[in-house]
N, C-alpha and C positions, 0 to 999 in steps of 0.2 A: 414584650419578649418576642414576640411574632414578627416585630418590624425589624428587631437586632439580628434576627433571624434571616430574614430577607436580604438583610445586609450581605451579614457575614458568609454565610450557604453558597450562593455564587463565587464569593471570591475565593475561599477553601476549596470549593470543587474544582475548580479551572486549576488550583496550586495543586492538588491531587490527583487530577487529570494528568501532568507532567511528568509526576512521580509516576503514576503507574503506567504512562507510556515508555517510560527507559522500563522499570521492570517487566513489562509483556516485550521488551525487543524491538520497539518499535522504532525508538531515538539512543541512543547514547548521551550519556552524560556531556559532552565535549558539544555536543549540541546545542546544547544552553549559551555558545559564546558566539556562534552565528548569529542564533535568532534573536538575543542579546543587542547585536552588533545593528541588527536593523529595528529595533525597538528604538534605541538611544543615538541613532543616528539619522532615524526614515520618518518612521510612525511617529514619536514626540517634536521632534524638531517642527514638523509640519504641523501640529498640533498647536502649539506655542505659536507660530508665524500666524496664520489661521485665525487664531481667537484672538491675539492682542492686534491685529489690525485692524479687524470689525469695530473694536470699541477703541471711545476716545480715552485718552492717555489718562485722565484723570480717572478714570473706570478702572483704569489697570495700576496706576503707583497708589496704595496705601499705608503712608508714612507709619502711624501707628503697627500694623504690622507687623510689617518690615523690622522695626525696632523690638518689637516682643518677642518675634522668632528669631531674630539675630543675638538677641542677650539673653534668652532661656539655651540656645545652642551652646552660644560659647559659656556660659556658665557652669552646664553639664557638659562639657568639655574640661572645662578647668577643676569640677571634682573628681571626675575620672582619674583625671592626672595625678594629682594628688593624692589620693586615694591608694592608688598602685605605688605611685613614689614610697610615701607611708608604711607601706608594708614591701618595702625593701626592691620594689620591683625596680630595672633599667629605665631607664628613661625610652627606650624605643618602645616596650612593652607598656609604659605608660601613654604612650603618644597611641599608642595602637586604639587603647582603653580608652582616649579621647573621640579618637575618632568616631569609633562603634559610638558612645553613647550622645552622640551629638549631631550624627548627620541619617536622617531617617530615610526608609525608602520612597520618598515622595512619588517617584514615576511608574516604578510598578506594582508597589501594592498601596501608596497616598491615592493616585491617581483612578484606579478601579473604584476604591469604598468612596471616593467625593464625586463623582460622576450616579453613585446609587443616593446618598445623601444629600448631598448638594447641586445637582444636575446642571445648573445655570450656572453656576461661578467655577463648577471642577478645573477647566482649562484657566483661569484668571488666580486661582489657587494654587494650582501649579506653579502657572510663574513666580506668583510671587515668593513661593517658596524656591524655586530655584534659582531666584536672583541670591536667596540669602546664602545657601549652601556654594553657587559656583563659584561667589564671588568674595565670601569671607571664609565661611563654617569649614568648605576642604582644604581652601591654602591655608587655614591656621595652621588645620591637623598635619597637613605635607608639612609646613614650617618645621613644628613640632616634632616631628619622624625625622626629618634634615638634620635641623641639631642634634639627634641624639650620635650620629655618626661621629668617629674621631675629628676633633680641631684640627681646622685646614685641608679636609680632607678639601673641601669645594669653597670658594670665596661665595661669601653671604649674599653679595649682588647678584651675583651668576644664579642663587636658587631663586632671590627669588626674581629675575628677569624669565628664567624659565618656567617659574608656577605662571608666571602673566600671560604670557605666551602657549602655553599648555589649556589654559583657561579659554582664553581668545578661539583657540581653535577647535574648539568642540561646538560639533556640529549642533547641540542640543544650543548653547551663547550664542551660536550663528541666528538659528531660529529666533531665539527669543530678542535678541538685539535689532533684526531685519524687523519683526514683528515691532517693536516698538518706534524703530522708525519713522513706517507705511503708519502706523498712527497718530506720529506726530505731526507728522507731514499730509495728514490726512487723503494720502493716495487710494485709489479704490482699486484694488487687483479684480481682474478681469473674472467673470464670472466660471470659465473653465478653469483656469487657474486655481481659482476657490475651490472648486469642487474636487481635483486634482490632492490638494490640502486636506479635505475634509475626509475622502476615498483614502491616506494613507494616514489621517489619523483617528479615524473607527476603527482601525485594527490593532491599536496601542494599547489599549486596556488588557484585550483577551490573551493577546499573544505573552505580553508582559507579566502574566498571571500562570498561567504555559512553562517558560521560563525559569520563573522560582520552581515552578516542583521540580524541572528537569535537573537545576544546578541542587535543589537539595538530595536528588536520590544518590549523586556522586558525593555528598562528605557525608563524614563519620564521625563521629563522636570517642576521636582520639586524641584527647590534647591535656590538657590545664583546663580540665572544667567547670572547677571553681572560680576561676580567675573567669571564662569565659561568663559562666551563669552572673558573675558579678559586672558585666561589661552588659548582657543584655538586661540585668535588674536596671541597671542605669539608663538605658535607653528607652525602655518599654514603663519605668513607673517614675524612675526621678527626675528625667527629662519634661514630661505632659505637668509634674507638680511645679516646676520651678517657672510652666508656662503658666500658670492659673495664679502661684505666686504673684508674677508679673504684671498677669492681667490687673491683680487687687493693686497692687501696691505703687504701679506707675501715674495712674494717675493724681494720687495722693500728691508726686512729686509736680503735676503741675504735665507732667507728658501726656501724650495721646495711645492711648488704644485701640482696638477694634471690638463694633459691638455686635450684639445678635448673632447671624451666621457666621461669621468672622472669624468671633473671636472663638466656637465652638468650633469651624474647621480649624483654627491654628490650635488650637491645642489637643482636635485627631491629630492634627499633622503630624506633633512630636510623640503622639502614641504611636507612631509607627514603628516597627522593627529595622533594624539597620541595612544602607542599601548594601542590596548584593554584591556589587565587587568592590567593596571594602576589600577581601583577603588581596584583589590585587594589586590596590594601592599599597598596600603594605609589606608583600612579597619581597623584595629588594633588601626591607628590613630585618627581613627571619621570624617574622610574625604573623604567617600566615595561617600557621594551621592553629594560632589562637583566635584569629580573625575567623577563622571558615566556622570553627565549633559555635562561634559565637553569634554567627548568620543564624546555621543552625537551631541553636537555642530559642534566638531571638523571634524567630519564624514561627516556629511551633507555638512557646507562649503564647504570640501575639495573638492566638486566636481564643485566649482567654482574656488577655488584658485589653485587646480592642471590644471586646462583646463586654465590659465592665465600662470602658468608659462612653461606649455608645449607650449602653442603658444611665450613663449617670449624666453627658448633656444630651439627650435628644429625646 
């Protein structure tokens, strides 16, 4: 209990730290999109380049993985959706309901708890998780959001040429794609350089953590909160079972898994709550303020359901 403690305690503090800097006056709510802005484009990009250079390529792609946290996502993707469809809901409010419960916050609150748990792979965790999410887990869910718009509104190529390109150019793909590289290619970046990397990405955990509490003291618990507490139930317990699911049952099929620390950070991973600017991916769609409650929710909880699943693998 002491160790889950050790855990958790830091990274709640720093998320309450945030919160209680907008309310003492100190930040503003609208603050959280700056410092946002240099987490996911400064501090992790250079993170990502950084660690997957150091190590060889084969240290960094692990097929099993990769394949568990990609079919436990889109799986709790797929019942989300259904699930809302089922009970009547639009298809944009189900795509929304996809997204939430399938794309976790791997970089600012995955990335703090696997850097206190896992210290040596946190950055090799990262990536691997955010190969799955940039490059399948959110353009499903855009996909899915796309469609539900009126037919014709946009020709189907044109979305998706644009999710590719949208993709491409986040600076977090940049990082991690440069990074993969200088690895492959086995380039050594100069020891300033390194150090340059490592100086802006020790500040990605705290600030990231900072962050959540600044963007939660701005929303409010005004929406469809059923609908929302149903979007974070999915993300926060059905998501982590359909990974453990997976863990038992793939290999049965003859597939590979991940074993020991592995497979017990992929399935923190998908205990994680949903990432923060979900509401504004989905804004465009008229679902944002189901999205925000549902950060909300899912934030809070999680400081129940991550302290349950770190006492149940670790």
């Amino acid at each position: 209990m002491t160790a889950i403690a050790d855990i958790l305690l830091p990274i709640f503090a720093l998320i309450g730290a945030g919160w209680g800097l907008v309310r003492a006056g100190v930040l503003i709510p609208a603050d959280a999109r700056p410092l946002s802005a240099y987490v996911m484009n400064i501090a992790l990009p250079a993170l990502l380049c950084g660690a997957i250079a150091r190590r060889d390529l084969a240290d960094v792609l692990h097929p099993g993985y990769l394949l568990v946290f990609a079919a436990a996502g889109l799986a709790s993707m797929a019942l989300a959706y259904a699930a809302f469809r089922l009970r009547g809901q639009d298809r944009a409010r189900a795509a929304t309901a996809g997204m939430g419960a399938s794309c976790p916050n791997s970089g600012f609150v995955g990335f703090p708890i696997m850097l206190l748990v896992f210290p040596d792979h946190a950055a090799m965790i990262l990536a691997l998780n955010f190969m799955v999410e940039n490059f399948l887990l959110i353009p499903v869910a855009l996909m899915a959001l796309e469609l539900s718009r009126p037919q014709g509104q946009r020709p189907l190529w044109r979305v998706v040429a644009g999710l590719i390109l949208s993709v491409l150019r986040r600076p977090l793909v940049i990082g991690l794609l440069l990074g993969l590289v200088l690895s492959l290619l086995r380039i050594d970046l100069p020891a300033p350089v390194l150090r340059l990397l490592d100086l802006a990405a020790a500040s990605a955990g705290a600030v990231a953590l900072v962050v959540i509490g600044v963007g939660l003291a701005g929303l409010r618990l005004t929406g469809d909160r059923a609908a929302s507490g149903a979007i974070a139930l999915g993300k926060l317990v059905v998501h982590p079972l359909l990974a453990v699911g997976l863990l038992a049952l793939l290999p049965l099929l003859g597939l590979p898994v991940p074993q020991g620390a592995l497979a017990i950070a992929l399935v923190l991973s998908t205990a994680m709550p949903m990432f923060s600017v979900y509401p504004i991916f989905v804004q465009e769609y008229g679902t944002a303020g189901l999205a925000s409650v549902s950060v909300l929710l899912g934030t809070l909880a999680s400081a129940v359901t991550l302290g349950v699943a770190l006492a149940l693998l670790i």
